[in-house]
C-alpha positions in Angstrom: -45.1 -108.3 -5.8 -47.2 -109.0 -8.7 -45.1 -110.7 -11.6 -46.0 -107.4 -13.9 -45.2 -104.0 -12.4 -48.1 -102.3 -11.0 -49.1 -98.9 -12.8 -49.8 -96.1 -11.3 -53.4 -96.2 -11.5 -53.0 -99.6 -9.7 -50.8 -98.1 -6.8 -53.0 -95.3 -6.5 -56.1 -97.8 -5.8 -53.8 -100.0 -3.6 -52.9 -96.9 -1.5 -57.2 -96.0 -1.3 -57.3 -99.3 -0.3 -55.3 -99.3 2.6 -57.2 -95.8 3.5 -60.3 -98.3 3.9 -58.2 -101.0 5.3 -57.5 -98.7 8.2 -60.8 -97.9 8.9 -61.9 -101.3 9.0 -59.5 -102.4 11.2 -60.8 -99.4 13.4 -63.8 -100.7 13.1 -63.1 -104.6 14.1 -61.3 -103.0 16.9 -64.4 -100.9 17.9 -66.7 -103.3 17.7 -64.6 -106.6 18.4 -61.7 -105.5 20.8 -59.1 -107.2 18.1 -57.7 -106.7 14.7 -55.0 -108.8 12.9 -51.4 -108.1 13.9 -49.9 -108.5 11.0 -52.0 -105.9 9.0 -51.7 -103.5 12.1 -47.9 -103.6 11.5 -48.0 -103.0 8.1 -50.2 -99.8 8.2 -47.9 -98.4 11.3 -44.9 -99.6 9.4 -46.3 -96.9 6.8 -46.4 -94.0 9.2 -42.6 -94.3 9.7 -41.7 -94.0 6.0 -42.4 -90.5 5.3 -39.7 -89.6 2.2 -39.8 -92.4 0.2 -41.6 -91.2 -3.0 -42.7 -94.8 -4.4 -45.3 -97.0 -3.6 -42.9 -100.3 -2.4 -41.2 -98.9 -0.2 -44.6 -97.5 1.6 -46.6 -100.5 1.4 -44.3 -103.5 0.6 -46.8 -106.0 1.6 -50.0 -104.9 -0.3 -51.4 -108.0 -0.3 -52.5 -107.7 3.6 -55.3 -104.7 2.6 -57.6 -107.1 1.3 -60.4 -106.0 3.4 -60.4 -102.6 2.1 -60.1 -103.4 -1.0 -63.0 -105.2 -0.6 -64.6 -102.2 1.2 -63.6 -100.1 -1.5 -64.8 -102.6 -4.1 -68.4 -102.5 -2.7 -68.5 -98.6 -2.4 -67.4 -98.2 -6.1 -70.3 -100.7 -6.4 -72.5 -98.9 -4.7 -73.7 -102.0 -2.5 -75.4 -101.1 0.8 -74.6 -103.1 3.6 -75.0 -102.1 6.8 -72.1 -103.6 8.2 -69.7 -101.8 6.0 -71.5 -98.5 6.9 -69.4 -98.0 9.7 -66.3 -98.5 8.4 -67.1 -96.9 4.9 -67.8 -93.8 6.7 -64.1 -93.8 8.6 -62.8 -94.0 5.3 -64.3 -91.1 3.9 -63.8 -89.4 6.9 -59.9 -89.9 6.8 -59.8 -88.9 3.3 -61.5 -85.6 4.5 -59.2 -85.5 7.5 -56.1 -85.4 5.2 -57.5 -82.8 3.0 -57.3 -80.1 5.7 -54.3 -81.5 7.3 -52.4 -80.9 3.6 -54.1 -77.2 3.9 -51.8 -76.1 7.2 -48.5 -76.2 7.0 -48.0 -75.8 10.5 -49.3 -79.0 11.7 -48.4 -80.5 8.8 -44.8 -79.9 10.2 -45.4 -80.8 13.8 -46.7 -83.9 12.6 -43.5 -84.4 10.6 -40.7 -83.6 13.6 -43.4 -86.0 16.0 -42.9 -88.8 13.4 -38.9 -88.5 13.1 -38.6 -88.3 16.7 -40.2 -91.6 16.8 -38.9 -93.4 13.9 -35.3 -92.4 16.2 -36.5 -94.1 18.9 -38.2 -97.0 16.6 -35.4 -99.4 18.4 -36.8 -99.1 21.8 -40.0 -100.9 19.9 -39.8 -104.7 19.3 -42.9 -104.9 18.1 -45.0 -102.2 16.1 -48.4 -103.5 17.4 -47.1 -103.4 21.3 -49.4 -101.2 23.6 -46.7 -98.6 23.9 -46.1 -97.9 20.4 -49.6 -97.7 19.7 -49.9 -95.2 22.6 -46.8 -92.8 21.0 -49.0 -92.8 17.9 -52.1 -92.0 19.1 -50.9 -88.9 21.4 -49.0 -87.8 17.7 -52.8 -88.0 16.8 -54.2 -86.1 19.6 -51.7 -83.5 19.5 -51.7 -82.8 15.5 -55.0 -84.0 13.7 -57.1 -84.2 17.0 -56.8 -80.3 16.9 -58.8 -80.6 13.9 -62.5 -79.0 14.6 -63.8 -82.1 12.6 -63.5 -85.1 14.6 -64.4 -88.6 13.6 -67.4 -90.4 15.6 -66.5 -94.1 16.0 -69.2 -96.4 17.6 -68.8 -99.6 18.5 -69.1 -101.6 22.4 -69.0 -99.4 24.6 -66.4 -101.8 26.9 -63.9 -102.1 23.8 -64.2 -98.1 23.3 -63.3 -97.8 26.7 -60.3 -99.7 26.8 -57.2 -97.5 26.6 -55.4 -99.9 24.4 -58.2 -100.5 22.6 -58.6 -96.7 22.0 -55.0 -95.8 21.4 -54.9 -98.6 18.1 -57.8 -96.8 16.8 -56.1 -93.3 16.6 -53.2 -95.1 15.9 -55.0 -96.2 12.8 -56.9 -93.1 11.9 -53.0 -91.4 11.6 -52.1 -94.3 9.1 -55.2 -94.0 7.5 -54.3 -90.0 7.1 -50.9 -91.0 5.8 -52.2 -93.5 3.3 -54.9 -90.7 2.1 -51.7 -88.0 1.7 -50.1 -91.0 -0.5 -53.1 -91.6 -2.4 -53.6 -88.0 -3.4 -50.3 -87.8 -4.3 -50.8 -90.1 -6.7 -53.4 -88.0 -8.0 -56.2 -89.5 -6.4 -59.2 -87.0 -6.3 -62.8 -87.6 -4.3 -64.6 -86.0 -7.3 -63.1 -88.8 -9.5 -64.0 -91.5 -7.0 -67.9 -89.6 -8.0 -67.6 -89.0 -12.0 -64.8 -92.1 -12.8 -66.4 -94.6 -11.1 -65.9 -97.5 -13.5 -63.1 -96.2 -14.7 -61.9 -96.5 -10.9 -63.6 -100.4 -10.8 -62.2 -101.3 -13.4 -58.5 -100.9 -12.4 -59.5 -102.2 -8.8 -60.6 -105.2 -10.6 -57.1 -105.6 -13.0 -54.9 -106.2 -9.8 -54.5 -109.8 -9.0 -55.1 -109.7 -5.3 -53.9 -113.3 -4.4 -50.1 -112.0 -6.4 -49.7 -109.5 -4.0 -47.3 -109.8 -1.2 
């Protein structure tokens, strides 16, 4: 926690932020076969919490997203880097992804009875990064959001996209990304304000003091 409470503008950048920090994780994963355990618990962790209304309880451990907030940082900034192509684009695309999930109720609500059943069987689960866990997430994936028309391209080695673990963590992923987007707009995030507020937007992003974060 910082030693001032954030404000909602800040929590509503933190919550974009783990939005990219998901896709860049995705992207790691694509492209390296591994991504850091304790961020990948934190973002599942997130799935799970469904009814909580503030930002704490969601994310208590901000401070692990630093990667997209420094993803988020250069697409405020407008820098062009190649490397951040890939998972800048998974980020949009998740932001996109939520938008027509918030627009059908139906799946919106067999994405919500998936999650409780889980979260009920969230004891059987030592460890929120295990292969199995990331598996039960990924089918909740498949089955709600994968029925989604629009589908998100990831590339990456082909060998690592081809693992079934390695796959299963990626859509894993892509649903926390989702939940982080529903979050964010919530909060009253809007894309055309990422577009029109732009400084506005950098200029809170640069007011949190990343290294007081938990």
């Amino acid at each position: 926690m910082t030693e001032q409470p954030l404000s909602l503008q800040q929590q509503q950048m933190l919550a974009l932020g783990a939005v990219f920090e998901c896709a860049v994780m995705a992207d790691q994963i694509a492209t390296r076969g591994d991504a850091d355990p304790a961020v990948l618990a934190s973002l599942f962790e997130s799935v799970l919490v469904m009814d909580a209304t503030d930002f704490d309880t969601i994310y208590p451990r901000p401070g692990r997203f630093q990667d997209g907030l420094r993803l988020l940082r250069k697409s405020l900034n407008r820098e062009q880097n190649r490397d951040a192509a890939r998972p800048l684009s998974y980020g949009l695309a998740l932001l996109h992804l939520s938008s027509k999930l918030r627009k059908n109720d139906d799946v919106v609500n067999i994405l919500r009875n998936r999650l409780l059943a889980l979260e009920g069987q969230r004891a059987h689960f030592e460890d929120l990064t295990q292969p199995g866990f990331c598996h039960r997430l990924a089918g909740i994936y498949v089955d709600t959001l994968g029925t989604f028309r629009f589908r998100i391209r990831v590339q990456g080695d082909p060998a690592k996209l081809q693992d079934e673990d390695n796959a299963a963590r990626i859509r894993a992923l892509f649903l926390a990304g989702v939940r982080a987007a529903f979050l964010w707009h919530q909060m009253g995030g809007r894309r055309w304000r990422l577009l029109f507020q732009r400084k506005a937007h950098l200029d809170t992003l640069n007011s949190i003091k990343i290294n007081e974060l938990n």
